[in-house]
DSSP file (Angstrom, degrees, kcal/mol; ACC not computed):
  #  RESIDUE AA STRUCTURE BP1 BP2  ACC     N-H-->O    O-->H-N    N-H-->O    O-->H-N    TCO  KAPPA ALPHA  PHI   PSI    X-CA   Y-CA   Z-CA
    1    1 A X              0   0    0      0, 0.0     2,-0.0     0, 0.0     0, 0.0   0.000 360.0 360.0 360.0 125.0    0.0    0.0    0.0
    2    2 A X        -     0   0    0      2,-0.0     2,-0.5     1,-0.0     0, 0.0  -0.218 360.0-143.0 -31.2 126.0    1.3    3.6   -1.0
    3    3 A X        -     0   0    0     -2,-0.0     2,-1.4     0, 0.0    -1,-0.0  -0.881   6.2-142.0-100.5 108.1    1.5    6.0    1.5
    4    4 A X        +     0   0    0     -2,-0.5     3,-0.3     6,-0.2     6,-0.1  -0.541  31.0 160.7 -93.8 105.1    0.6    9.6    0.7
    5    5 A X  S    S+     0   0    0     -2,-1.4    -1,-0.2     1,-0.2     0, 0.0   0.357  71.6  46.1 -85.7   3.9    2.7   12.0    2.4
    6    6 A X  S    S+     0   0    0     71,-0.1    -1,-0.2     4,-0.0    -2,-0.1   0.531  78.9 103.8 -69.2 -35.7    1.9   15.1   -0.1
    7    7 A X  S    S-     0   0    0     -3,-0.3    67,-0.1    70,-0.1     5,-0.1   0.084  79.2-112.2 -70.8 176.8   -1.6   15.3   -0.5
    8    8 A X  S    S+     0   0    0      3,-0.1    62,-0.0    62,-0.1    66,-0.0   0.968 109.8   5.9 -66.0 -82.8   -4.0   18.2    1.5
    9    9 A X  S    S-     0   0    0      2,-0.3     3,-0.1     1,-0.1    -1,-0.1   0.091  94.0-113.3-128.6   6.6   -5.7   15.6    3.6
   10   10 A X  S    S+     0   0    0      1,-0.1     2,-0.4    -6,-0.1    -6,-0.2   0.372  93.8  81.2  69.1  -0.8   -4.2   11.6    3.3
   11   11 A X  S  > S-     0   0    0      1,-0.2     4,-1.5     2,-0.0    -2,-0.3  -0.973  73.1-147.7-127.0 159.3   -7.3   10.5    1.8
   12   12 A X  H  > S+     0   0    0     -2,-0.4     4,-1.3     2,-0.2    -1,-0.2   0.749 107.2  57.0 -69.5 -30.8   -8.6   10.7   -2.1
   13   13 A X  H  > S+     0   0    0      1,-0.2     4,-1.5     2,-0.2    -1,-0.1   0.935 106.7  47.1 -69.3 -40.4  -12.3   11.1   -0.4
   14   14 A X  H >> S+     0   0    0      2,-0.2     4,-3.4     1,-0.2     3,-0.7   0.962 114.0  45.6 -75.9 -56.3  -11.2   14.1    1.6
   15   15 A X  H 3X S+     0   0    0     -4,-1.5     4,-1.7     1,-0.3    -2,-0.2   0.943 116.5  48.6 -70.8 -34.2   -9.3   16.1   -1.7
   16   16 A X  H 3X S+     0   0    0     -4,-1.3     4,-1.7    -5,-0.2    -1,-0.3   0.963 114.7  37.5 -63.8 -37.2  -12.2   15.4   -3.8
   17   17 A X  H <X S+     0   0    0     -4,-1.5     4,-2.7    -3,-0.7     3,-0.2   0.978 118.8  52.9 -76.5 -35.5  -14.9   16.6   -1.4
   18   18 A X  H  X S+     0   0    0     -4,-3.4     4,-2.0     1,-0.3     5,-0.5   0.970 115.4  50.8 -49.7 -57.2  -12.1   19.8   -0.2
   19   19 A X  H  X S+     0   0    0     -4,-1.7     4,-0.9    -5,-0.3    -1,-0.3   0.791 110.3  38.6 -27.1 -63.8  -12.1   20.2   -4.0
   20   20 A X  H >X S+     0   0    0     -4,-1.7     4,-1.2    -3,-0.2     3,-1.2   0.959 117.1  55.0 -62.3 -57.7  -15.6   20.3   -4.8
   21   21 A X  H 3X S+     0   0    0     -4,-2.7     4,-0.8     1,-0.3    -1,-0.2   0.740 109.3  43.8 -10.1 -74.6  -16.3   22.4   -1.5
   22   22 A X  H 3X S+     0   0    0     -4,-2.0     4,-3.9     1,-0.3    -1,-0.3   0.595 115.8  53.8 -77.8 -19.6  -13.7   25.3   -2.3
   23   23 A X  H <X S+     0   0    0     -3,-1.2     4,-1.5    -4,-0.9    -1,-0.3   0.682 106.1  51.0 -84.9 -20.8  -15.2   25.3   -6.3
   24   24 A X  H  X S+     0   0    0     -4,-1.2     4,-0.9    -5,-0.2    -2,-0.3   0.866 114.7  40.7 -94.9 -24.5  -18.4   25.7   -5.0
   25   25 A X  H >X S+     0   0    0     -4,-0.8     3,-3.0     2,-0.3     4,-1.0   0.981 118.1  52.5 -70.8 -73.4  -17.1   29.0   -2.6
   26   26 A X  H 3X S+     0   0    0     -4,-3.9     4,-3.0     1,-0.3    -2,-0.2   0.754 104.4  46.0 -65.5 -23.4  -15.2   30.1   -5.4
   27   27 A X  H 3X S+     0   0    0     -4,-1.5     4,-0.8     2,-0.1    -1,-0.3   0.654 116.4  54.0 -77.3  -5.5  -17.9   30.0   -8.0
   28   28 A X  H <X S+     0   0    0     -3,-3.0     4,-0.7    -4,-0.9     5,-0.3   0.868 108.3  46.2 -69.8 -84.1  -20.2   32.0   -5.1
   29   29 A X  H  X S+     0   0    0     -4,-1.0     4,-3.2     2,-0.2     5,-0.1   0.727 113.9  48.4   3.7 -75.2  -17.8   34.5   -4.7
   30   30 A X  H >X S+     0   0    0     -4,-3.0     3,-3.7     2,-0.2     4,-0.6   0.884 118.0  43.5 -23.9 -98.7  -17.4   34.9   -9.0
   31   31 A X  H >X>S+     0   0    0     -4,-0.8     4,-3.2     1,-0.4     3,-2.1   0.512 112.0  52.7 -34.5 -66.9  -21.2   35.1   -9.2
   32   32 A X  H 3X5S+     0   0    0     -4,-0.7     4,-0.9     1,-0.2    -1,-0.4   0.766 116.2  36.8 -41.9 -51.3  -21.5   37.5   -6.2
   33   33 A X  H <X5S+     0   0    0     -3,-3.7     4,-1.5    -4,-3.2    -1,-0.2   0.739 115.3  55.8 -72.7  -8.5  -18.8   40.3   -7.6
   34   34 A X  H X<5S+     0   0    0     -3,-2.1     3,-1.1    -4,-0.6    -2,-0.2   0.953 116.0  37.0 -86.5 -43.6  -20.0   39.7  -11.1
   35   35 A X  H >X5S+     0   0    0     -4,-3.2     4,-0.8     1,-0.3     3,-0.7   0.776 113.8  55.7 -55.8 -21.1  -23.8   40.7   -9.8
   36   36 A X  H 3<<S+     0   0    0     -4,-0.9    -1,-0.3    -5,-0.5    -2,-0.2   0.909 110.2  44.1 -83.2 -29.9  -22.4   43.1   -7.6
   37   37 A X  T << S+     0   0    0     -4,-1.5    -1,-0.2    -3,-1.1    -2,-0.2   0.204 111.2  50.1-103.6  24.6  -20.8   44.6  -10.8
   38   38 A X  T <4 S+     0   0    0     -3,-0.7     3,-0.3     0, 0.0    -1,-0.2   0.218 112.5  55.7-138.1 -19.5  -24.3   44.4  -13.5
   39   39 A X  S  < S+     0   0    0     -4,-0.8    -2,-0.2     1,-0.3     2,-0.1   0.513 114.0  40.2 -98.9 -11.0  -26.3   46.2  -10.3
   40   40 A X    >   +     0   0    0      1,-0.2     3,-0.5     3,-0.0    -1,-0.3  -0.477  62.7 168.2-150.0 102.6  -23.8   48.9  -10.4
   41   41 A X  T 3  S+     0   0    0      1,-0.3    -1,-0.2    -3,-0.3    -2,-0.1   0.746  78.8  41.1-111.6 -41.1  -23.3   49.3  -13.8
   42   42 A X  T 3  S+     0   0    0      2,-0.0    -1,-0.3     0, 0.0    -5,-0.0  -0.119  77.7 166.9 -63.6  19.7  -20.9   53.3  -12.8
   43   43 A X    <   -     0   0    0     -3,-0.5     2,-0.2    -6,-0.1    -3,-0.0  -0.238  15.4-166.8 -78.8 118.0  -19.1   51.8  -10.0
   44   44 A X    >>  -     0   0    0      1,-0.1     4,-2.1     4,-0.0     3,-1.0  -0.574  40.8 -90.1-112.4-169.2  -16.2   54.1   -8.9
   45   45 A X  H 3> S+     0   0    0      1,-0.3     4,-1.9    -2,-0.2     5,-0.4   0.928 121.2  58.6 -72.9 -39.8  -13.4   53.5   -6.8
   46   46 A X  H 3> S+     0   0    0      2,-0.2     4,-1.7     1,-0.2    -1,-0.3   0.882 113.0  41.2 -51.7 -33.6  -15.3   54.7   -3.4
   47   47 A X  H <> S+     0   0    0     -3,-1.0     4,-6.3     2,-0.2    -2,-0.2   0.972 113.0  50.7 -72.2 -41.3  -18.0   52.1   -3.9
   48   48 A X  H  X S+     0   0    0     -4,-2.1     4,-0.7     1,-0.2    -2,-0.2   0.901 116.8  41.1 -36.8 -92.3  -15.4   49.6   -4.9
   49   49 A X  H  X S+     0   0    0     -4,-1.9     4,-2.4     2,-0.2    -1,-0.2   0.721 111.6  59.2 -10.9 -62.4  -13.3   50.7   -1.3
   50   50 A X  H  X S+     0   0    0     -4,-1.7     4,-1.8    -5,-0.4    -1,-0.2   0.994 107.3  50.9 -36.2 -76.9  -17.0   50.8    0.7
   51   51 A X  H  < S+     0   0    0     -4,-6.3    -2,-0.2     2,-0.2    -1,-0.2   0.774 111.6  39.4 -37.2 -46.6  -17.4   47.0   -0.4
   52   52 A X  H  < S+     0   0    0     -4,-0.7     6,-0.7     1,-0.2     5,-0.2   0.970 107.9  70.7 -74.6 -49.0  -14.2   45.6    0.7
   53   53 A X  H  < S+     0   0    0     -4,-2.4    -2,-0.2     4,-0.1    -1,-0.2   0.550  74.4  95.9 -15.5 -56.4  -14.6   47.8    3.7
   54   54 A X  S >X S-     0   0    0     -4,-1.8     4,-2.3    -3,-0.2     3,-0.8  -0.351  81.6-133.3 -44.8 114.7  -17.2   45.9    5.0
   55   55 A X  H 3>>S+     0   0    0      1,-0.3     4,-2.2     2,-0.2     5,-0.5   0.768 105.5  57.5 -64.1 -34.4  -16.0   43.3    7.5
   56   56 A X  H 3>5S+     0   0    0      1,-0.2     4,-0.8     2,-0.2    -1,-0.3   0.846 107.9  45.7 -67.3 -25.4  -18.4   40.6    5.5
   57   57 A X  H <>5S+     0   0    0     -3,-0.8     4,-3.3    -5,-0.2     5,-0.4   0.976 111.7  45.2 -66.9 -57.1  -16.7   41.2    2.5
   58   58 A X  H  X5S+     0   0    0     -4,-2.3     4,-6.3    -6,-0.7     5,-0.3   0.918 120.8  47.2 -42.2 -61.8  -13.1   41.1    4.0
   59   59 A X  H  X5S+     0   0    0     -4,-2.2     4,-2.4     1,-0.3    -1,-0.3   0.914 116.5  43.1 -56.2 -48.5  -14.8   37.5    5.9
   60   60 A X  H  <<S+     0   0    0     -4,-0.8    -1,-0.3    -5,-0.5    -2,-0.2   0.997 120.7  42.0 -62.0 -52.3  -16.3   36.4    2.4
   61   61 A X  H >X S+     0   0    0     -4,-3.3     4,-2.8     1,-0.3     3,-1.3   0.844 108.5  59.8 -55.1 -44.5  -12.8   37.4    0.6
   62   62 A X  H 3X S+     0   0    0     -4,-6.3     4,-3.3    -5,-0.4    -1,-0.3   0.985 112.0  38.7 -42.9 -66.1  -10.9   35.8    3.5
   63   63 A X  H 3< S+     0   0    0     -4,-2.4    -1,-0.3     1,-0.3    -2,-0.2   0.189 108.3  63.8 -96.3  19.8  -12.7   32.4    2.6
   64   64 A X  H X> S+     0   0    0     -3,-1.3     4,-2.7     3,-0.1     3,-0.9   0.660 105.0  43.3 -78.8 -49.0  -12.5   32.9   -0.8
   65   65 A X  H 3X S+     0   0    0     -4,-2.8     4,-2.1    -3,-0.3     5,-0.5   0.916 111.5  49.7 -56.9 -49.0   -9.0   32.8   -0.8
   66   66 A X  H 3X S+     0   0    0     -4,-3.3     4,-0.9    -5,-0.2    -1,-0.3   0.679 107.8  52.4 -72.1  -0.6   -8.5   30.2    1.4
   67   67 A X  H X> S+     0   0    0     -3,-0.9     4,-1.2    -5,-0.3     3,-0.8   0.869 115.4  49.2-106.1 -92.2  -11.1   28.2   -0.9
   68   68 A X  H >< S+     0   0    0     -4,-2.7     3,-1.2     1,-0.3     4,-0.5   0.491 113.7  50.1   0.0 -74.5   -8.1   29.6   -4.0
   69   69 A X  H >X S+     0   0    0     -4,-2.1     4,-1.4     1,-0.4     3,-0.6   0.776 110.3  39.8 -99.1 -58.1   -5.8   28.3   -1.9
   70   70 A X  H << S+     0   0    0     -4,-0.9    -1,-0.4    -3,-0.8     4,-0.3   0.676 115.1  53.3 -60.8 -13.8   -7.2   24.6   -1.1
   71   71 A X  T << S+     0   0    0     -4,-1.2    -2,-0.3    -3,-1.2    -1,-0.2   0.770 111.5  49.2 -98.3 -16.3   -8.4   23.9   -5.0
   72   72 A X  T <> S+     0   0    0     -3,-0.6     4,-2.3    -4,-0.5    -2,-0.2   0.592 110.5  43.7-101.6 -19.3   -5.1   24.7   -6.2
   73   73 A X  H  X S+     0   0    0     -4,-1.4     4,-4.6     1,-0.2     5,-0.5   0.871 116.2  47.0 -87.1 -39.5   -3.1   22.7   -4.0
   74   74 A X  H  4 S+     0   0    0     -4,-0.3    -1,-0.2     2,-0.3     5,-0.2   0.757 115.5  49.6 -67.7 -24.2   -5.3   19.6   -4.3
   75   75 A X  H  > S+     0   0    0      1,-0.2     4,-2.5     3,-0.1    -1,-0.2   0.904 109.6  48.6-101.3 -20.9   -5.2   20.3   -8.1
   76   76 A X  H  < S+     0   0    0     -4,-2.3    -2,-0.3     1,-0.2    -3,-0.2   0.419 112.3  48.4-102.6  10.0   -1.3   20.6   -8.4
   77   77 A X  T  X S+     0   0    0     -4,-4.6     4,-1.0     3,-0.1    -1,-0.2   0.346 109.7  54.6 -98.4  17.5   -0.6   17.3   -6.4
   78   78 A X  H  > S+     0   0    0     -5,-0.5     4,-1.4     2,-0.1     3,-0.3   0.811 111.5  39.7 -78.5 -72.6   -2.9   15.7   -8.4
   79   79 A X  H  X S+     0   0    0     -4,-2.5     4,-0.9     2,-0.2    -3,-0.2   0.679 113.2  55.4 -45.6 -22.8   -1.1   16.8  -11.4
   80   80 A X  H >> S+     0   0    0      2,-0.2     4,-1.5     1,-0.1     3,-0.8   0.986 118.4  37.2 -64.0 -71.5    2.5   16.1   -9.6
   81   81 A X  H 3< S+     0   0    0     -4,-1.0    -2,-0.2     1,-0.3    -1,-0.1   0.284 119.4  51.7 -96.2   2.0    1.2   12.3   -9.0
   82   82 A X  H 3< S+     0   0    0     -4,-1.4    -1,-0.3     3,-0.1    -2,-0.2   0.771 132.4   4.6 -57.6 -55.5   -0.5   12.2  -12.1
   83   83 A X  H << S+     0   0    0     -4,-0.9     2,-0.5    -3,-0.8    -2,-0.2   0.303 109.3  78.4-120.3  -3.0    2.2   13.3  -14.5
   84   84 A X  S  < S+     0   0    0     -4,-1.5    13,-0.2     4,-0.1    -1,-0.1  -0.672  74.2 142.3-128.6  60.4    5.8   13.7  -12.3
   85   85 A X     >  -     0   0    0     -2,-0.5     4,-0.7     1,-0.2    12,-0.1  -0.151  68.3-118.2 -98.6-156.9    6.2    9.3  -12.4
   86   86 A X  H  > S+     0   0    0      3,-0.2     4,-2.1     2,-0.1    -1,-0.2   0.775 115.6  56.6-113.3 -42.3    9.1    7.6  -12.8
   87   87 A X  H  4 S+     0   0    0      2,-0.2    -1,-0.1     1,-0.2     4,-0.0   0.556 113.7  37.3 -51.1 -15.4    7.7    6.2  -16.0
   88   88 A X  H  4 S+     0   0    0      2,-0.1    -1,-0.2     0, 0.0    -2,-0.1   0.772 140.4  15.5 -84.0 -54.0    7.0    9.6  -17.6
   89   89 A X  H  < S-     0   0    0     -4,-0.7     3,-0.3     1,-0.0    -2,-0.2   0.640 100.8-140.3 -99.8  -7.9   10.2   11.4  -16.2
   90   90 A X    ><  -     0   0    0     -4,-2.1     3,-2.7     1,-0.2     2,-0.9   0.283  60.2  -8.2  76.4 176.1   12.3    8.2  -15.1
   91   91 A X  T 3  S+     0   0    0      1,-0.3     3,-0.5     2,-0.1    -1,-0.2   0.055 128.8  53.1  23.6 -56.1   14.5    8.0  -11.7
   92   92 A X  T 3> S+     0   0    0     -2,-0.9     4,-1.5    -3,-0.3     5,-0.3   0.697  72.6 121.7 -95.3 -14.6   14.4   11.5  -10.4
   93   93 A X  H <> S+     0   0    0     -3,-2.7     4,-3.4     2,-0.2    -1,-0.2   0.612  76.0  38.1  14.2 -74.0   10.8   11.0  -10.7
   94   94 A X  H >> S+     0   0    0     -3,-0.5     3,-1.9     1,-0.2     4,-0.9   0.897 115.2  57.6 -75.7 -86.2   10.3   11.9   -6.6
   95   95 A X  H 3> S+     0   0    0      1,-0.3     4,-1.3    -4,-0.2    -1,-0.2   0.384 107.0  39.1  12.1 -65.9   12.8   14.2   -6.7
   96   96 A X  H 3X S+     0   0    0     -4,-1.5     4,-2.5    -2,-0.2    -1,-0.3   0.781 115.5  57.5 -90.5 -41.9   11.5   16.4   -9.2
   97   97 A X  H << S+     0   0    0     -4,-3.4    -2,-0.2    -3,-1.9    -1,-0.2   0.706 106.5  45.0 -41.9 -39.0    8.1   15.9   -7.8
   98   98 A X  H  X S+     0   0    0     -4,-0.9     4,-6.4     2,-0.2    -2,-0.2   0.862 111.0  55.5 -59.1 -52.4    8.8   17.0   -4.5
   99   99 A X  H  X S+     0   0    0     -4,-1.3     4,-2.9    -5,-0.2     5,-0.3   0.953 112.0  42.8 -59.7 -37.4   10.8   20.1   -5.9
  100  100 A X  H  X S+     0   0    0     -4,-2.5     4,-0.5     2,-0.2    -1,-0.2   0.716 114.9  51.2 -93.3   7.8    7.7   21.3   -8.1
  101  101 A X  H  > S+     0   0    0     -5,-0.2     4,-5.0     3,-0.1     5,-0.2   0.816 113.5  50.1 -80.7 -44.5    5.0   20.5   -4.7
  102  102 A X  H  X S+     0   0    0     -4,-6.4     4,-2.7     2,-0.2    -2,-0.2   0.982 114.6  39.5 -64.7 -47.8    7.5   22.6   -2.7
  103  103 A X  H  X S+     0   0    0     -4,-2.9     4,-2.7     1,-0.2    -1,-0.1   0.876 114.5  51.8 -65.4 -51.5    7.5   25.5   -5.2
  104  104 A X  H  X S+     0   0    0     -4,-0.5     4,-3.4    -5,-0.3     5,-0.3   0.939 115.9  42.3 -30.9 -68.2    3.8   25.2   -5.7
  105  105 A X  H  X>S+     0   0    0     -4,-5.0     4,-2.0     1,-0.2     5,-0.8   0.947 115.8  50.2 -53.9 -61.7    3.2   25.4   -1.6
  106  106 A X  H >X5S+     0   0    0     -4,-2.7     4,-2.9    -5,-0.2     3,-1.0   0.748 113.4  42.9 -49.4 -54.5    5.6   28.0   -1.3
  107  107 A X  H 3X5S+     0   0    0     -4,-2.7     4,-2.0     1,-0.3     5,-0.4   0.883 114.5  51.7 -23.4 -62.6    4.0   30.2   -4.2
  108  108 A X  H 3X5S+     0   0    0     -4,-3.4     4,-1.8     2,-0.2    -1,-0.3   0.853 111.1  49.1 -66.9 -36.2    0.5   29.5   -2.9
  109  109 A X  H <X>S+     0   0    0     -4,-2.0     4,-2.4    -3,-1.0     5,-0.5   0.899 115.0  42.3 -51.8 -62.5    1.5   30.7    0.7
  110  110 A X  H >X<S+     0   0    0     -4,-2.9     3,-1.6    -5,-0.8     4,-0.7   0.703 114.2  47.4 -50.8 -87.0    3.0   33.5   -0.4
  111  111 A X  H 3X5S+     0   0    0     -4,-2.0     4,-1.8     1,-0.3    -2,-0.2   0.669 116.7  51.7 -22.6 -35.2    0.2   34.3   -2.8
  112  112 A X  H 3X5S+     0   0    0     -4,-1.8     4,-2.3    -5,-0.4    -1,-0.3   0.986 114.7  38.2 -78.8 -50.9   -2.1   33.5    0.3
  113  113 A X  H <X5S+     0   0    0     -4,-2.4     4,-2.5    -3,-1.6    -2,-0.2   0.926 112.5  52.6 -54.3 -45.4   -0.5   35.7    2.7
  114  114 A X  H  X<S+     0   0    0     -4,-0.7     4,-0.6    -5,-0.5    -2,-0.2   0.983 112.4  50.8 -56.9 -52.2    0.3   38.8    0.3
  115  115 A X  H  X S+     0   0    0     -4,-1.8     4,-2.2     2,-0.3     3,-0.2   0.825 109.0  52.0 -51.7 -45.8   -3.8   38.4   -0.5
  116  116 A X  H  X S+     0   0    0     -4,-2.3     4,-0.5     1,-0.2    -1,-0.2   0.954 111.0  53.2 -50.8 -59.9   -4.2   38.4    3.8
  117  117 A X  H  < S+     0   0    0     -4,-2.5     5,-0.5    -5,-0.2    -2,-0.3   0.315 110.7  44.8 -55.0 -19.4   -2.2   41.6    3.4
  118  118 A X  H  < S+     0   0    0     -4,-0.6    -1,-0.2    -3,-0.2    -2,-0.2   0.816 110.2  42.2 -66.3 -66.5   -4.2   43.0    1.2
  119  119 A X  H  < S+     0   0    0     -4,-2.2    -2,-0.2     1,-0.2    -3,-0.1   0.228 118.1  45.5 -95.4   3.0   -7.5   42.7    2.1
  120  120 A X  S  < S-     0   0    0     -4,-0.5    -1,-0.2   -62,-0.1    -3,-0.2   0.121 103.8-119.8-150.4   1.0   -7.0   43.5    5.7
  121  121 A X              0   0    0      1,-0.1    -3,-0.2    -5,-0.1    -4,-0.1   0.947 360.0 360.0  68.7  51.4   -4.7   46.5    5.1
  122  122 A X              0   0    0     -5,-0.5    -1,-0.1     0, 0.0    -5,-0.1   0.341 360.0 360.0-115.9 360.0   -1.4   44.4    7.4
C-alpha cells in the first residue's frame, strides 16, 4: 500500500470533497462580484473601497482565498502524482516531484498571505 505523504488531507475522499467544496465558494464568490458589478453598472473606486470595507466582504474574501488556496493545491498534487512518475520522467521522478510540490506550496503561501495583506490592510 502507497502512503501519501503530499496530498491536503491523506485520503482521495477528503481532496475530492475539499475540491468540490472550495469550487463551490469560489464560483459564489465569482457570481456575487459579477452581480455586484451588473447592479452597479458606474461603480467608482469609493464604492469599490466601501465594499471591501465591509468586515463581511473582507470575511467572504478571506474564505475565498482560502477556498483559491485549497483547489489549487489539491489540483497541483494531483497533477505532480499524475504526471511527475518515474515512467513519464524516469528516476528522479520523486525528486522532481517533491521540488515542483515545494514550489507550488511555497507560491500559494505567499500568494495566500500577500492576499491576507491585502484585504486586511497588514
Amino acid at each position: 500500500m502507497v502512503t501519501n505523504v503530499t496530498n491536503f488531507s491523506r485520503s482521495g475522499l477528503y481532496d475530492w470533497m475539499a475540491q468540490r467544496v472550495s469550487a463551490v465558494v469560489l464560483a459564489a464568490y465569482f457570481l456575487f462580484l459579477i452581480g455586484y458589478l451588473i447592479a452597479n453598472p458606474g461603480l467608482d473606486y469609493a464604492q469599490w473601497h466601501g465594499l471591501f470595507s465591509t468586515n463581511w466582504m473582507r470575511i467572504f474574501s478571506l474564505l475565498a482565498l482560502v477556498a483559491l488556496s485549497v483547489h489549487a493545491w489539491v489540483g497541483m498534487w494531483t497533477i505532480s502524482t499524475d504526471y511527475l512518475t518515474n515512467m513519464a520522467i524516469g528516476k528522479w521522478a520523486t525528486g522532481v516531484r517533491f521540488l515542483f510540490q515545494a514550489v507550488c506550496g511555497i507560491a500559494m503561501f505567499t500568494f495566500f498571505v500577500w492576499g491576507v495583506q491585502i484585504l486586511w490592510g497588514i
